[in-house]
DRENDO-667320 format. One record per residue (C-alpha): x, y, z. Coordinates in steps of 0.001 Angstrom, whole numbers, plus 500000, padded with zeros to 6 digits. Layout:
BEGIN
XYZ...
//
This chain:
BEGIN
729680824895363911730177824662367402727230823284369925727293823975373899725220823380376753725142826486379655722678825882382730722044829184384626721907828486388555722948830030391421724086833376389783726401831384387460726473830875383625724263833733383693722456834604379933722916838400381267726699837632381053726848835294377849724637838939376036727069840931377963730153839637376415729066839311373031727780842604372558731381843997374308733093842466371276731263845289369024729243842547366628728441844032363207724657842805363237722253841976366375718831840453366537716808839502369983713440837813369010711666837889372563708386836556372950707383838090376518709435841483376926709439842516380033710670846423380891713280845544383912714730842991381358715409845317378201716915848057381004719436845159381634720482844769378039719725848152377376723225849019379383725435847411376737723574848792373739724244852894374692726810853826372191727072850745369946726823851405366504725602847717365395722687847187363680719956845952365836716941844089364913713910843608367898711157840900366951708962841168370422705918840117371631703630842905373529700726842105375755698577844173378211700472843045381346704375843824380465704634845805377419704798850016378723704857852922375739708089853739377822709633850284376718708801850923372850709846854268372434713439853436374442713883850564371670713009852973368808716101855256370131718118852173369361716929851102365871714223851765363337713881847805363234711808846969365641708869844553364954706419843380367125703512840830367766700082841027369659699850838306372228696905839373373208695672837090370999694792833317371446697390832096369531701198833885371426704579834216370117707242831805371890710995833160371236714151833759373783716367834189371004719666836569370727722324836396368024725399838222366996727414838287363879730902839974363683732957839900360611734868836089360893732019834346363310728512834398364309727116832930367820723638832052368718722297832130372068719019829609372060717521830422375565714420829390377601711668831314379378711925834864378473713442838000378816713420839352382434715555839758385210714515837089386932714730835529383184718095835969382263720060836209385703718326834333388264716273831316387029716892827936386820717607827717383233719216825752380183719986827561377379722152826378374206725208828564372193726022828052368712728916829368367201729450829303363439733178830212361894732181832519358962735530831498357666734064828050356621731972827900353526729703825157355004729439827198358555728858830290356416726095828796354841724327827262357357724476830658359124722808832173355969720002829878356088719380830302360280718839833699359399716500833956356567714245831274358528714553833640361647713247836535359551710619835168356996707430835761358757708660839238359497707197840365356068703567838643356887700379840528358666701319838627361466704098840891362074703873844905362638707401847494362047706834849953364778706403853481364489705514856353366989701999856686365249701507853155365751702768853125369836700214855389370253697429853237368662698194850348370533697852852925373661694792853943372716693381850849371569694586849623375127696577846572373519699641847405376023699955848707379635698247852082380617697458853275383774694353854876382272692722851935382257693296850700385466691794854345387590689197852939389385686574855086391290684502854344394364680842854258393414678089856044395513674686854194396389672852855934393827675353855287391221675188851582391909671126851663391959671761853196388428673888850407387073671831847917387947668816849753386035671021850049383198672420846631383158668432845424382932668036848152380200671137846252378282669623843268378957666241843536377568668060845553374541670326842880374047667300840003374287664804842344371809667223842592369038669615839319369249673115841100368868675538842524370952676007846262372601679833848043373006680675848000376959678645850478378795680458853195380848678440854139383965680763856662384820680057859014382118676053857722381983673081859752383245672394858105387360668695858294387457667700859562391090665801857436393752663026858841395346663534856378399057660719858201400655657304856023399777659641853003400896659334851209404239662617850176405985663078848722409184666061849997411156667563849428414159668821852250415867671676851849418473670933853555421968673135856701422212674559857303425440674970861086427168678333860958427247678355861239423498676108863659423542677222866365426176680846866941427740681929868864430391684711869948431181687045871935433976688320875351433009691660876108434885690719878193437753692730879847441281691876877427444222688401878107445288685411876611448255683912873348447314680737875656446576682340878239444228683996875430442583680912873873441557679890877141440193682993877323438209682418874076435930681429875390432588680238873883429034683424874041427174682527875209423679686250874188421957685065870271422390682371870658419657681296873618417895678151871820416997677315871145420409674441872752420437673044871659417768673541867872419018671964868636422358668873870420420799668555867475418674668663864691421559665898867230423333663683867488420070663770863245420727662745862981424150659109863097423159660362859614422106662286858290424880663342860878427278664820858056429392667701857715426537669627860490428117668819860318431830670850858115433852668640855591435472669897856686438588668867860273438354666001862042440000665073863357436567664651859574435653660667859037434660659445855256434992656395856352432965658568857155429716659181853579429816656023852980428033656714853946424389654499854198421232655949853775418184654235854024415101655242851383412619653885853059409133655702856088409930659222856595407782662540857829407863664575859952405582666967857300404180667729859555401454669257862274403462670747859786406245672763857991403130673971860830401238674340863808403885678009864676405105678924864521408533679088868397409535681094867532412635684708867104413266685983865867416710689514866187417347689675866809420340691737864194423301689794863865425882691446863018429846688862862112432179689773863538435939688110862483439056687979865712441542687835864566444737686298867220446082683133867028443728680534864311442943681345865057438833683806863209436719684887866080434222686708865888431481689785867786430397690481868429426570693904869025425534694863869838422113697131867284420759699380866965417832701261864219416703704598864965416077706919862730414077710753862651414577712781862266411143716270862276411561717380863831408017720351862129406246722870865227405162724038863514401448726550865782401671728272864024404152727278860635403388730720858112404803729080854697404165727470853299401181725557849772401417723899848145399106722763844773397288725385843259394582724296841799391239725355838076390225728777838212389900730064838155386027732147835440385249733512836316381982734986839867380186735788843359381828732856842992384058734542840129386546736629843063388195734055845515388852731062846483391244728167848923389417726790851435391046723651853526389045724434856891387988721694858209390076723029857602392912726180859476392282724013862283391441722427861952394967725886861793397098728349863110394053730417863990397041731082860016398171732301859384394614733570862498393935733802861471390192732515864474388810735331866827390215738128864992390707738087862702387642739912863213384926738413862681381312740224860200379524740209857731375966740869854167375940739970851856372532738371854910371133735526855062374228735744858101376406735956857552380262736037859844383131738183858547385734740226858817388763742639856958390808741946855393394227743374853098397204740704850270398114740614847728400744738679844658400231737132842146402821735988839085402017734001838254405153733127834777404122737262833754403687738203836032406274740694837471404292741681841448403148743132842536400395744323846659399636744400847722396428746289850529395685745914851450392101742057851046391821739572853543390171736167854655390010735278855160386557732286855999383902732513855112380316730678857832378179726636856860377682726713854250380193723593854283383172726051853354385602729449854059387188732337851404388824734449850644391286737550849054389436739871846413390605742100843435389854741407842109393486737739841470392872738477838822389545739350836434392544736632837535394953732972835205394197729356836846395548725767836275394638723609838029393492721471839818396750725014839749398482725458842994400337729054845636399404729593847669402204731352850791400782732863852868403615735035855940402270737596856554404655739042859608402917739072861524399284740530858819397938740606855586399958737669853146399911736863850181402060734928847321400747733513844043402605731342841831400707729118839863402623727322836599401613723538835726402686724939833409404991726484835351407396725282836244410523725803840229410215723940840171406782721190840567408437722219843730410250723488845227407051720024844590404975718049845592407390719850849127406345718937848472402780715976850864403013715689852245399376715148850413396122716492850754393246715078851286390022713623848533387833714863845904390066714380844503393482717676844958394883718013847651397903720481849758399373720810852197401989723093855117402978725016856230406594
//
């Protein structure tokens, strides 16, 4: 048996790439005991499992926060041998575990943390690989005995084999993610009045017979209503000024005497259609205060008004001040104009809407393609290619032009459509340019993703959140730069990076 040491760090020794490989060499048997499961994760690995006929084993833990119905039905299209454990509970199940056993070896992959993105591509992480020769009797054994440890508490209570029936149990029994139980609704006044009467009702319940009551749903409970008019509030009410009370404005009229002018101004009824029914209610107060509305400096200005009584038992109608509905709408813009030739400041309403400018992208014509790069694979077929999601060549099919140009072919019994291409390279960082003229795009059958090919990029290193600029500079010539975080134009080029894509953080953008 052979032991070794990876550390994953800066995009390198990645446990992404270690899976990667060893499902590419088509292992007989596969089992990945994860403790925490997380959804963008298993879409990583999911990627090399479409079309593999090995037989897969899942031992997972599932928990409120990560584990999505989603996630458990995709692993049931996989394998019927899928078995899973509630962390919800105090005690959790700790695993990172992968392994895969071909016909002459078997290797182990013994990692830390869990299985995420961040997880298995981008954390600081040591992980160990064994590797047993199934060739040696003592290796062979060994091997034997790893795995019937690894599976004997599969058989225990602690331990469930997942079906549909029981996906939607947990669902219901809210033991994994669901948005149902995070809709949250604003309360009204009265609806929080009624909790709190309920809560005391629980209360005295709960103190009368000693044991405890289910959780109490206000939503769907009976709000008792609260008669507010025997009680006494004191409220201060804000002094309202005319100007919010009555407008005026000019009406566009032929040049006209100072005198006909005057004449001329007019109540404009399209500032408020409840006007009216403001102003009669400011005049139904000025047995109040009539000096509220009356400039100070008016001759309609009374001193003797002044001299208010106000009666301290009376009461207002809280009730229908809290749960009324404003019946007025302004949206009006108002411009206030000074006429110089009259002692009024009018105001002039204009009706204004706000218009937003969105330049529309055509897709069909889409010449440049930028976007964020994965960490760079090391190891396998994967160190000469970029990825690209098949959703985005469904969204500009004519930058790729895969689907009508390509030309369906078979290589090691996996069928690829495919189609020849001229690239040119830049590696920004080294300065340097390379042309490439026998590269391809390509898509193997069942994979989520398509590929720029080409022997060129084995030599060329990135990071992962380094940015591809893919310019197509005809039907079938291609220009790539790839350019590092540390550059000075990265930051023009992300700032393009606009659009995310799925089940990751990276970005990417379109021209």
């Amino acid at each position: 048996m052979q032991v070794s040491l990876k550390i994953q760090k800066d995009g390198l020794n990645a446990i992404v790439n270690a899976v990667g490989q060893s499902i590419e060499e088509s292992p007989k048997k596969i089992y990945i005991y994860a403790g925490i499961l997380k959804e963008a994760g298993f879409n990583i690995i999911e990627e090399y499992l479409i079309d593999l006929k090995s037989q897969i084993t899942f031992v997972i833990g599932i928990d409120k926060k990560n584990t999505t119905k989603n996630l458990l039905d995709s692993m049931l299209k996989y394998t019927k041998d899928v078995y899973v454990y509630n962390n919800n509970q105090v005690v959790e199940m700790d695993s990172n575990i992968y392994v895969f056993e071909y016909s002459k070896k078997a290797t182990v992959i013994l990692a830390s943390g869990n299985l995420s993105e961040g997880g298995i591509r981008e954390n600081f992480s040591y992980y160990t690989m064994l590797e047993f020769d199934l060739n040696n009797q003592l290796d062979k054994d060994e091997y034997k005995k790893y795995i019937k440890a690894l599976g004997s508490e599969l058989e225990s209570d602690k331990f469930v084999k997942l079906n549909k029936e029981y996906i939607e149990k947990l669902v219901s029994n809210k033991e994994i993610f669901s948005t149902k139980q995070y809709v949250h609704t604003v309360k009204s006044i009265s609806e929080l009045l009624g909790k709190n009467k309920l809560e005391e009702e629980k209360t005295t319940k709960k103190e009368n017979d000693g044991g405890s009551l289910d959780d109490v749903y206000y939503g769907s409970a009976v709000i008792p209503r609260v008669n507010l008019e025997e009680e006494k509030f004191d409220i201060e009410i804000p002094e309202i000024s005319i100007d919010e009370v009555i407008k005026i404005t000019e009406v566009e009229k032929p040049k006209t005497s100072r005198k006909k002018q005057e004449e001329e101004i007019v109540y404009d009824d399209s500032i408020n259609e409840n006007i009216d029914n403001e102003y009669s209610q400011a005049e139904a107060m000025k047995d109040n205060n009539k000096n509220d509305y009356i400039d100070k400096d008016s001759e309609m200005y009374d001193p003797e008004l002044e001299k208010i009584d106000f009666d301290e038992s009376s009461t207002l109608d809280i009730e229908n001040l809290l749960f009324s509905k404003a019946d007025v709408k302004l949206n009006k813009s108002r411009t206030k104009i000074i006429d110089k030739n009259s002692d009024l400041n009018v105001e002039k309403v204009e009706d204004k809407e706000e218009k937003l400018k969105i330049k529309k992208i055509d897709l069909s014509n889409v010449s440049n393609f930028i976007m964020e790069l994965e960490a760079k694979a090391l190891k396998g077929q994967e160190t000469t290619i970029i990825k690209i999601p098949n959703y985005i060549q469904e969204t500009i099919p004519n930058f790729f032009e895969l689907i009508d140009k390509g030309k369906n072919i078979e290589i090691n019994g996996q069928k690829i459509k495919q189609r020849d291409i001229e690239i040119e390279i830049v590696d920004v960082k080294n300065n340097s340019k390379y042309v490439d003229r026998k590269a391809k795009i390509s898509h193997k059958k069942g994979q989520s993703f398509i590929y720029f090919e080409s022997e060129i990029l084995k030599d060329i290193l990135f990071n992962a959140s380094d940015i591809a600029r893919i310019i197509k500079l005809s039907s079938n010539i291609y220009h790539i730069e790839i350019i590092p975080q540390d550059m000075q134009e990265y930051k023009l080029w992300s700032k393009l990076c606009n659009q995310k894509f799925k089940s990751t953080t990276r970005k990417y953008g379109v021209m």
